[in-house]
DRENDO-1510 file (C-alpha; in Angstrom, 1 decimal, always signed):
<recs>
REC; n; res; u; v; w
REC; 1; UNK; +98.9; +127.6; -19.2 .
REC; 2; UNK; +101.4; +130.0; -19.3 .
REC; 3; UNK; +104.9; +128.3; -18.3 .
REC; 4; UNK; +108.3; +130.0; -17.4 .
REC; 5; UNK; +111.8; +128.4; -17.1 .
REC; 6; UNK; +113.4; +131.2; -15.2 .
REC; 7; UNK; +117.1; +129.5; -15.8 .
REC; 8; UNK; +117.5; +126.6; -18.0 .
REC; 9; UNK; +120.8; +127.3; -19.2 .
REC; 10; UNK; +122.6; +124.7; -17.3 .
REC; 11; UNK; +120.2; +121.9; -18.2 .
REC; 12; UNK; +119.5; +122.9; -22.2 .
REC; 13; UNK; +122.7; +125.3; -23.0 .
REC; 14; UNK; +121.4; +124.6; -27.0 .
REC; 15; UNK; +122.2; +120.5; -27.1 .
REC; 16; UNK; +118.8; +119.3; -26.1 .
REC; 17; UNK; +115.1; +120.8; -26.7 .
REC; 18; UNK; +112.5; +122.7; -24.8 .
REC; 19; UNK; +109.8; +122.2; -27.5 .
REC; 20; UNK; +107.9; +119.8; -25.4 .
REC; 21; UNK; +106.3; +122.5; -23.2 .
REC; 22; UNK; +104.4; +123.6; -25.9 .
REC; 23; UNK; +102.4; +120.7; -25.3 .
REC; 24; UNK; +101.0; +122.1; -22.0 .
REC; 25; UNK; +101.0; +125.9; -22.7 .
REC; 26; UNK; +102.4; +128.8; -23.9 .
REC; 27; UNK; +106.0; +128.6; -22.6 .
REC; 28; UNK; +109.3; +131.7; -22.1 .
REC; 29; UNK; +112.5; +130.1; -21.5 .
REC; 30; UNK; +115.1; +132.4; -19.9 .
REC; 31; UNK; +118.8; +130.8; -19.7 .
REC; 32; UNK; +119.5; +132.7; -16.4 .
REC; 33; UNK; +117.4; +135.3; -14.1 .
REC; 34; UNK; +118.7; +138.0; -11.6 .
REC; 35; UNK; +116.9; +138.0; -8.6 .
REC; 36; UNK; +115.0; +141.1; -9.6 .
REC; 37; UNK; +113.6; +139.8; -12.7 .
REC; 38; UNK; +112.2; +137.0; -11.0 .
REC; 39; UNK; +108.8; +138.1; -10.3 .
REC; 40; UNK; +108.8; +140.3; -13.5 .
REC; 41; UNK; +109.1; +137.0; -15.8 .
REC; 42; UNK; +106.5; +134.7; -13.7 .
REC; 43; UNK; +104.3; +137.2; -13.7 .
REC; 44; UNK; +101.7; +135.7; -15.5 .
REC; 45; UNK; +103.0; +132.5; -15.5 .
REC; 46; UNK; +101.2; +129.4; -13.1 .
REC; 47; UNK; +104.0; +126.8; -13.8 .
REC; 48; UNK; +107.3; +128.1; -13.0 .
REC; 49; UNK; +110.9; +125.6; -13.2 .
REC; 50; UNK; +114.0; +126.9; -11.5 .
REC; 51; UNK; +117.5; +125.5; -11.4 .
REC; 52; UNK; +119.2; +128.1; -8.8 .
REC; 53; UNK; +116.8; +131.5; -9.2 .
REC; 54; UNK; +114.7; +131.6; -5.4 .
REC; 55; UNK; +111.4; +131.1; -5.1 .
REC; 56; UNK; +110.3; +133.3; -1.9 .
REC; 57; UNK; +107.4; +134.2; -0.2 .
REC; 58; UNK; +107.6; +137.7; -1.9 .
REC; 59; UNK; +107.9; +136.1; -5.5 .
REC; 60; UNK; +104.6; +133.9; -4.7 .
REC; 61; UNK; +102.9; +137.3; -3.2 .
REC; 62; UNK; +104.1; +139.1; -6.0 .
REC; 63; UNK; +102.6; +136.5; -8.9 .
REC; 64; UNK; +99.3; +134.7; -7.4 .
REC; 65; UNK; +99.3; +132.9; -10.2 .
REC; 66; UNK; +101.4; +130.2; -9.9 .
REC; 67; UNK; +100.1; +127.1; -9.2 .
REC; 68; UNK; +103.7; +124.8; -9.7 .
REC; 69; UNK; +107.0; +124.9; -9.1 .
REC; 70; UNK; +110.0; +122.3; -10.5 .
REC; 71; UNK; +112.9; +122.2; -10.1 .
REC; 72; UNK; +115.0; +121.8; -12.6 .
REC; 73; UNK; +116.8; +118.8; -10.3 .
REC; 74; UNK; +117.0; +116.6; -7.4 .
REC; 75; UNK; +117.8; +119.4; -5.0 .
REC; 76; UNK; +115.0; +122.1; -4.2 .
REC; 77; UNK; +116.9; +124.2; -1.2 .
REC; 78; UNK; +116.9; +127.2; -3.8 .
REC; 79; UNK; +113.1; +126.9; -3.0 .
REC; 80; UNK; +110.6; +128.2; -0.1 .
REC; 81; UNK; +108.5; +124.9; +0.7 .
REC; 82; UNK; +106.6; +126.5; +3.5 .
REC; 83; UNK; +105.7; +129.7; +1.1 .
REC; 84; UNK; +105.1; +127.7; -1.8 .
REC; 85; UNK; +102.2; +125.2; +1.2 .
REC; 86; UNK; +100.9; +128.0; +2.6 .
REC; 87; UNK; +100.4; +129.9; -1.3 .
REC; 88; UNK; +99.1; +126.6; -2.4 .
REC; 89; UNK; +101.5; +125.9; -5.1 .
REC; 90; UNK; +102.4; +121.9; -5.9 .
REC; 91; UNK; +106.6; +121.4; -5.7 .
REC; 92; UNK; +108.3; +118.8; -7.5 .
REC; 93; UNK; +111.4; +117.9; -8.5 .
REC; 94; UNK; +113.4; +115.3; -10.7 .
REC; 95; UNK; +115.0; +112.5; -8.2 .
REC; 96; UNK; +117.2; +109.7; -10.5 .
REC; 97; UNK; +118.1; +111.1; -13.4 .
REC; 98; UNK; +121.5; +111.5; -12.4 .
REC; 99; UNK; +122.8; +109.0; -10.3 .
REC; 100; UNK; +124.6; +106.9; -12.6 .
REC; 101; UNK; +126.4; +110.1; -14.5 .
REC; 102; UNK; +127.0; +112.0; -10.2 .
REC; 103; UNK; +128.5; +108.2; -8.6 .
REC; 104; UNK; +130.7; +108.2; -12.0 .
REC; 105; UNK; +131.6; +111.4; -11.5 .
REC; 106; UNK; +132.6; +111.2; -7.5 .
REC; 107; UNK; +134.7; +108.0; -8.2 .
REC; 108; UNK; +136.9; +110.1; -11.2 .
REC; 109; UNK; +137.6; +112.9; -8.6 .
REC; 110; UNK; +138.8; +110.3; -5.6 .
REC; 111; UNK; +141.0; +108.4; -8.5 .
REC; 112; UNK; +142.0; +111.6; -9.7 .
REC; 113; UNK; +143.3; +112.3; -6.1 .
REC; 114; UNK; +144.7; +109.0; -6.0 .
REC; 115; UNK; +146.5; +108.8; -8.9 .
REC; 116; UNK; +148.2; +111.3; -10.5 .
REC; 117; UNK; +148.0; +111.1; -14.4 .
REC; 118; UNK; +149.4; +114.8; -15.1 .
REC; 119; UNK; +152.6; +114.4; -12.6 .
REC; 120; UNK; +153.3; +110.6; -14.7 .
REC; 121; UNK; +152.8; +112.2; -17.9 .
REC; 122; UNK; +154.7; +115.2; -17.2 .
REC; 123; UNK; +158.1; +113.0; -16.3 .
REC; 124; UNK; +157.5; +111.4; -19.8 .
REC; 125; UNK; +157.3; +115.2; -21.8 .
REC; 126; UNK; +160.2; +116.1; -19.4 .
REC; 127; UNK; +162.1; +112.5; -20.8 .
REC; 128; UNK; +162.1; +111.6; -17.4 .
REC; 129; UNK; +161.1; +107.8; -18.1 .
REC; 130; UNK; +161.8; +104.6; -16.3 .
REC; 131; UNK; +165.7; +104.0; -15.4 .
REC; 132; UNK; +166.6; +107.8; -15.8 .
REC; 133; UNK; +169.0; +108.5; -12.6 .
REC; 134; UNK; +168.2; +110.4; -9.7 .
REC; 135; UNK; +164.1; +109.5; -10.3 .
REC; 136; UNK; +162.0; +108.5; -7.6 .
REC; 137; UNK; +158.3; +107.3; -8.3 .
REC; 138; UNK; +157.5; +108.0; -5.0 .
REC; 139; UNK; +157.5; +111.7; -6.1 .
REC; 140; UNK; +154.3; +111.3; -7.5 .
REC; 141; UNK; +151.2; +110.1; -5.6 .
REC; 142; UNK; +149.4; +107.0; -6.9 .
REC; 143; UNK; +147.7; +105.0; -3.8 .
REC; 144; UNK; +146.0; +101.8; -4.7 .
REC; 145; UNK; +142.3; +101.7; -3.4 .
REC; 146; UNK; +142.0; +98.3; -3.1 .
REC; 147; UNK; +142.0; +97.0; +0.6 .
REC; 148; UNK; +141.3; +100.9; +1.5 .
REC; 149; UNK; +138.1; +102.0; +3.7 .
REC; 150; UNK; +134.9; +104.3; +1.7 .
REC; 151; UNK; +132.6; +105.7; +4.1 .
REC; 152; UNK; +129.7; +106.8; +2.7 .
REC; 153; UNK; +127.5; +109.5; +4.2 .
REC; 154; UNK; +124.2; +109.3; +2.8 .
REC; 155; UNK; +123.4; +105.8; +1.2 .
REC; 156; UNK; +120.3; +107.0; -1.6 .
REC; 157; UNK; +120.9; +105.8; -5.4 .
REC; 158; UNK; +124.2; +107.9; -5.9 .
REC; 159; UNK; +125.6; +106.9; -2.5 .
REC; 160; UNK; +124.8; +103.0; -3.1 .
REC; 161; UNK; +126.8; +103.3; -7.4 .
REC; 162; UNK; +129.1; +105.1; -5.5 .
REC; 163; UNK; +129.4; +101.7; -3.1 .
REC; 164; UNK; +129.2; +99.5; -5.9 .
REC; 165; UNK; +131.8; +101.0; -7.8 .
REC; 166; UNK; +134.4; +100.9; -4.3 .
REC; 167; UNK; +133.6; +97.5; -4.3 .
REC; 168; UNK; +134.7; +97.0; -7.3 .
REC; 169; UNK; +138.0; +98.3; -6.5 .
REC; 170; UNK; +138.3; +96.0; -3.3 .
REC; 171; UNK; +137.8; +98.7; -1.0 .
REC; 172; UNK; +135.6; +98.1; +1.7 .
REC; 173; UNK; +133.1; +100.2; +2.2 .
REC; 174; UNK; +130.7; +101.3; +5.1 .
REC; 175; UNK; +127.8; +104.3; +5.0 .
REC; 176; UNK; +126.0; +105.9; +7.8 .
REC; 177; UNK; +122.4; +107.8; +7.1 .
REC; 178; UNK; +120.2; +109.5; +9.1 .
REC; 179; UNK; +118.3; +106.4; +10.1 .
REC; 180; UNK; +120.6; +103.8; +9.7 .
REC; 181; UNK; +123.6; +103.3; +11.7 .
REC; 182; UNK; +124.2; +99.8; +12.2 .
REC; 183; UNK; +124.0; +96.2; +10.3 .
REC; 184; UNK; +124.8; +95.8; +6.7 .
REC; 185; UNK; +123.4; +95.3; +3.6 .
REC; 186; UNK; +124.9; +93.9; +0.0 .
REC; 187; UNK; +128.8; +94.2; +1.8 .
REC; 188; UNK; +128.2; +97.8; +2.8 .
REC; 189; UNK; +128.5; +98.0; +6.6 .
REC; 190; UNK; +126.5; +100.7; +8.6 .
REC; 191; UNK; +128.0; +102.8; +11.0 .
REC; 192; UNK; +127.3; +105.9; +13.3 .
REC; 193; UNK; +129.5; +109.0; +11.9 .
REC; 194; UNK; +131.9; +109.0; +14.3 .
REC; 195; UNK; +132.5; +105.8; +14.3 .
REC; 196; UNK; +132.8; +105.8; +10.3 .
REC; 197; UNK; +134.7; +108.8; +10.3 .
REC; 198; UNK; +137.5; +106.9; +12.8 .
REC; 199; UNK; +138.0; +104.0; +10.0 .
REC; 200; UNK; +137.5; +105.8; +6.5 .
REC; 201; UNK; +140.4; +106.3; +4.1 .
REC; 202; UNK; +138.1; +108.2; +1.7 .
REC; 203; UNK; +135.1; +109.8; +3.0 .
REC; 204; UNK; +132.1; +110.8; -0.3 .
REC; 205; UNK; +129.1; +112.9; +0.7 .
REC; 206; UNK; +125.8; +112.5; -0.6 .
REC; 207; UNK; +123.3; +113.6; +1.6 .
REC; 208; UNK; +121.2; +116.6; +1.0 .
REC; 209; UNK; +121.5; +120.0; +2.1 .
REC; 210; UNK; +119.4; +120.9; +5.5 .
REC; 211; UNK; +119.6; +122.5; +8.8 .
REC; 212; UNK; +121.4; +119.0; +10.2 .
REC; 213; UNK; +124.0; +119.2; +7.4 .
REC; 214; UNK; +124.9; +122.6; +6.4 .
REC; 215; UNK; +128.5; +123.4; +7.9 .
REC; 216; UNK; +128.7; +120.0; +9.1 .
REC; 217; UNK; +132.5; +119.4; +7.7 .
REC; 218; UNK; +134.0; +121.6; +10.0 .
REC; 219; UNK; +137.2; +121.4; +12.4 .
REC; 220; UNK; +135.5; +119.4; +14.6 .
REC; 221; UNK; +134.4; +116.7; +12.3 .
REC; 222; UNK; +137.5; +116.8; +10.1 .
REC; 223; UNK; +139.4; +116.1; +13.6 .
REC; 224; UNK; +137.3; +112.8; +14.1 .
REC; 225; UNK; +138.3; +112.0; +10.3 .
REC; 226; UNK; +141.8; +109.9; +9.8 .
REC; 227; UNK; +144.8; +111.5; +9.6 .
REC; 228; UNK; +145.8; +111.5; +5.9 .
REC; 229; UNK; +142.5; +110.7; +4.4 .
REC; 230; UNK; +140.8; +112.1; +1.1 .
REC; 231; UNK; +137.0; +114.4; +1.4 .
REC; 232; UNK; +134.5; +114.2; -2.1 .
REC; 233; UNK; +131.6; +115.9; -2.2 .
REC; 234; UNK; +129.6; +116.2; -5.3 .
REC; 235; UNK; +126.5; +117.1; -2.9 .
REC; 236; UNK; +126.0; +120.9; -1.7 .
REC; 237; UNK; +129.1; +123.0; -1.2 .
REC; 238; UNK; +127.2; +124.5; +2.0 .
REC; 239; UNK; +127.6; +120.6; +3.8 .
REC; 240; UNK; +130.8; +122.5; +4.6 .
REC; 241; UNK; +133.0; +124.9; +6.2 .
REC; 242; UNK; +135.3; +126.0; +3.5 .
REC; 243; UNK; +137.5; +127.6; +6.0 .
REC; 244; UNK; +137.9; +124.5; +7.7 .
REC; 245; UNK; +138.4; +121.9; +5.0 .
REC; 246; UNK; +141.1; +124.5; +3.1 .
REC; 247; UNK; +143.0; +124.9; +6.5 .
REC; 248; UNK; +142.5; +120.7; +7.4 .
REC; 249; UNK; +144.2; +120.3; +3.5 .
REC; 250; UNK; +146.9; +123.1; +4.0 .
REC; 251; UNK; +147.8; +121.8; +7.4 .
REC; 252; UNK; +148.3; +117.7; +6.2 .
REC; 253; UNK; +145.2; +116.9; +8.1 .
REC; 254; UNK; +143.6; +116.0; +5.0 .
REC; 255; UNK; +145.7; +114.7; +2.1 .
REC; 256; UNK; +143.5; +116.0; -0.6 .
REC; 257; UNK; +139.8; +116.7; -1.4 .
REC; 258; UNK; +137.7; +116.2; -4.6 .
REC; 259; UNK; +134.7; +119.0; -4.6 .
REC; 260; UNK; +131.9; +119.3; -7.4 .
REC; 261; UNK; +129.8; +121.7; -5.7 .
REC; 262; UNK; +130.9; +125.2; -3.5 .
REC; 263; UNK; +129.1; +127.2; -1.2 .
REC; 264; UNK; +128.8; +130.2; -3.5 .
REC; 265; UNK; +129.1; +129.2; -7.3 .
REC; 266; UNK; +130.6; +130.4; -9.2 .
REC; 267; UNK; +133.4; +130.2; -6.9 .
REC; 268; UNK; +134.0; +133.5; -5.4 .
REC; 269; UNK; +138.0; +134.9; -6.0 .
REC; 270; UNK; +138.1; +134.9; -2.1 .
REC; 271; UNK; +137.0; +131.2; -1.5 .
REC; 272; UNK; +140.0; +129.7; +0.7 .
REC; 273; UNK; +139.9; +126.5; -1.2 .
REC; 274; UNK; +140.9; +127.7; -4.8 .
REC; 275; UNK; +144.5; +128.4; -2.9 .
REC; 276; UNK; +144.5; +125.4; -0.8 .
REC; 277; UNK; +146.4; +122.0; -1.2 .
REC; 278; UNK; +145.6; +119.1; -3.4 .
REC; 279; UNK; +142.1; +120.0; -3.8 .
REC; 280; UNK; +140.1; +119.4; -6.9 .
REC; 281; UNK; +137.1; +122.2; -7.4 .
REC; 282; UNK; +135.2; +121.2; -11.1 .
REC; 283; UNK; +132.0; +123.7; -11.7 .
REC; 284; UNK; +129.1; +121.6; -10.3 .
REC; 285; UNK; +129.2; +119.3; -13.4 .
REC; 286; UNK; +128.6; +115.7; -12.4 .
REC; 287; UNK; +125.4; +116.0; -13.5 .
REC; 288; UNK; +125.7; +117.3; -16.9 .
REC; 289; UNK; +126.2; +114.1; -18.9 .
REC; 290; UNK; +123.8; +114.2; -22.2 .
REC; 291; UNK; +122.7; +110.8; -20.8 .
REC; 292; UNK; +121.7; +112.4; -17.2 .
REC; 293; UNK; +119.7; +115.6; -19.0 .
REC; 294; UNK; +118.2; +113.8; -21.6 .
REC; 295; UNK; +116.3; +111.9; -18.3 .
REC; 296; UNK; +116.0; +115.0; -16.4 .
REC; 297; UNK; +114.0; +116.2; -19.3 .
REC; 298; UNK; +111.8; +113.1; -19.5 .
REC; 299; UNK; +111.2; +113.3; -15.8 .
REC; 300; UNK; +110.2; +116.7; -16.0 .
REC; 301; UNK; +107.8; +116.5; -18.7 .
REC; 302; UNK; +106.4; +113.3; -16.9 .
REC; 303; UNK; +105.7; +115.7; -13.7 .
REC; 304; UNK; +104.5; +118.8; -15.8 .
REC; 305; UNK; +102.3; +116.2; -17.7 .
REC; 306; UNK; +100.8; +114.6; -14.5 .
REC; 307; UNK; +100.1; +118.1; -13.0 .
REC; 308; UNK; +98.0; +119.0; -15.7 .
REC; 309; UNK; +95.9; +116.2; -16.2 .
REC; 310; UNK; +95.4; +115.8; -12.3 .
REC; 311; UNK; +96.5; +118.3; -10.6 .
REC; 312; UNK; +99.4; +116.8; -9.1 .
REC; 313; UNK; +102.8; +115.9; -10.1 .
REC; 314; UNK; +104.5; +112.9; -9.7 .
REC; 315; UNK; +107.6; +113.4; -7.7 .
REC; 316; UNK; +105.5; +115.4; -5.2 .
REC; 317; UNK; +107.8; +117.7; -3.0 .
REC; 318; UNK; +105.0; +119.5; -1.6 .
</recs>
């Protein structure tokens, strides 16, 4: 079996190994791929793992030969499930590997926006310490969660850790998800959206990117939202309307937002939210841990292993 990684840079950048596709065939490991080299590099190849490359309809036409997809994640939007049913080809993807290093990660953005740890140490480099006239700690924003309002949207692994760690903190916390929107569970009460965006303090995204959720934070949600309150997504950038959220956080509407993940990434120069107010923008890292990879890894070999000796993955997308 011939086996292509068409951009494994992200998930190996030297740290970890690749060696255990050798196992399973004869395997070219590319650390990114332009569109156009796409089909050129799967060309012979009939298991093929993406992290953000497309796999179209013309890229299956294009190299018949493929017989699996992965990605090289939990998310698979980059790729074309109807193409990849209608070509035949098995899709799978990693779920799990990363919830525990993602729900870390979403909590040190909202504490980062809650407390600010540069401002305090800046007025000790600037010998402006406790007791020195005409200083005001009021100046610099530190909110305490506890007794504060979490709403969750999307309650999977990462969104329940996320919950966990809230309650942790004496927050209270309530989630809404496509098919739950009432009773509770563990503390966590379930609500519809509006009614969650009308109490929440804090409001974390983790539901995946479709057709129901792209552009979903837009004006007209973010006016449903509490005045005043704090946005993290460490989801899909596309769940919203950058215009929107950067005008909601220039205007006050929003106090601040914590954002793993953009529409476009790299961020483009022109994206409205690298100007806008209190807002946090890291580069799509909360799942990088070594821990998280080192599983991702596992996972994937487990569903590249699986494949080949039945003809079917485990984590079956299509």
């Amino acid at each position: 079996m011939k086996i292509t990684v068409l951009d494994g840079f992200a998930v190996n950048p030297g740290d970890l190994s690749w060696d255990f596709l050798s196992k399973y065939g004869e395997a070219a490991v590319y650390d990114k791929t332009p569109p156009e080299l796409a089909a050129e590099r799967c060309a012979d190849a009939e298991a093929v793992f993406t992290n953000r490359t497309e796999i179209t309809e013309e890229l299956l036409c294009k190299c018949p030969k493929i017989r699996y997809v992965s990605a090289l994640g939990t998310g698979y939007d980059m790729i074309d499930l109807a193409a990849c049913k209608r070509h035949g080809v098995e899709v799978c993807n990693v779920p799990g590997y990363s919830s525990d290093s993602v729900a870390q990660f979403a909590f040190a953005l909202l504490l980062n926006l809650v407390t600010d740890i540069k401002g305090f140490t800046e007025i000790v480099k600037m010998g402006k310490w406790t007791g020195v006239p005409n200083f005001h700690y009021e100046n610099v924003r530190f909110i305490e969660l506890s007794g504060k309002t979490l709403g969750i949207i999307g309650f999977g692994a990462i969104g329940k850790r996320v919950g966990a760690m809230a309650q942790a903190f004496g927050m209270n916390v309530i989630a809404t998800t496509r098919t739950r929107t009432s009773g509770s569970d563990n503390g966590v009460t379930f609500l519809p959206l509006d009614e969650l965006l009308g109490k929440s303090d804090v409001v974390s995204l983790h539901c995946p990117l479709n057709e129901g959720t792209r552009g979903m934070v837009d004006k007209a949600f973010i006016g449903r939202m509490k005045d005043g309150a704090f946005l993290i997504n460490t989801a899909r950038g596309a769940i919203l309307n950058e215009q929107d959220v950067a005008d909601a956080l220039n205007s006050g509407k929003l106090a601040g937002a914590g954002l793993d993940v953009l529409a476009a990434e790299p961020a483009r120069p022109d994206n409205p939210l690298l100007k806008a107010k209190n807002c946090i923008i890291t580069p799509h890292a909360a799942w990088t841990s070594v821990a998280a990879r080192k599983r991702l890894l596992k996972i994937l070999e487990e569903n590249l292993e699986s494949f080949v000796r039945t003809g079917k993955g485990i984590n079956r997308v299509v």
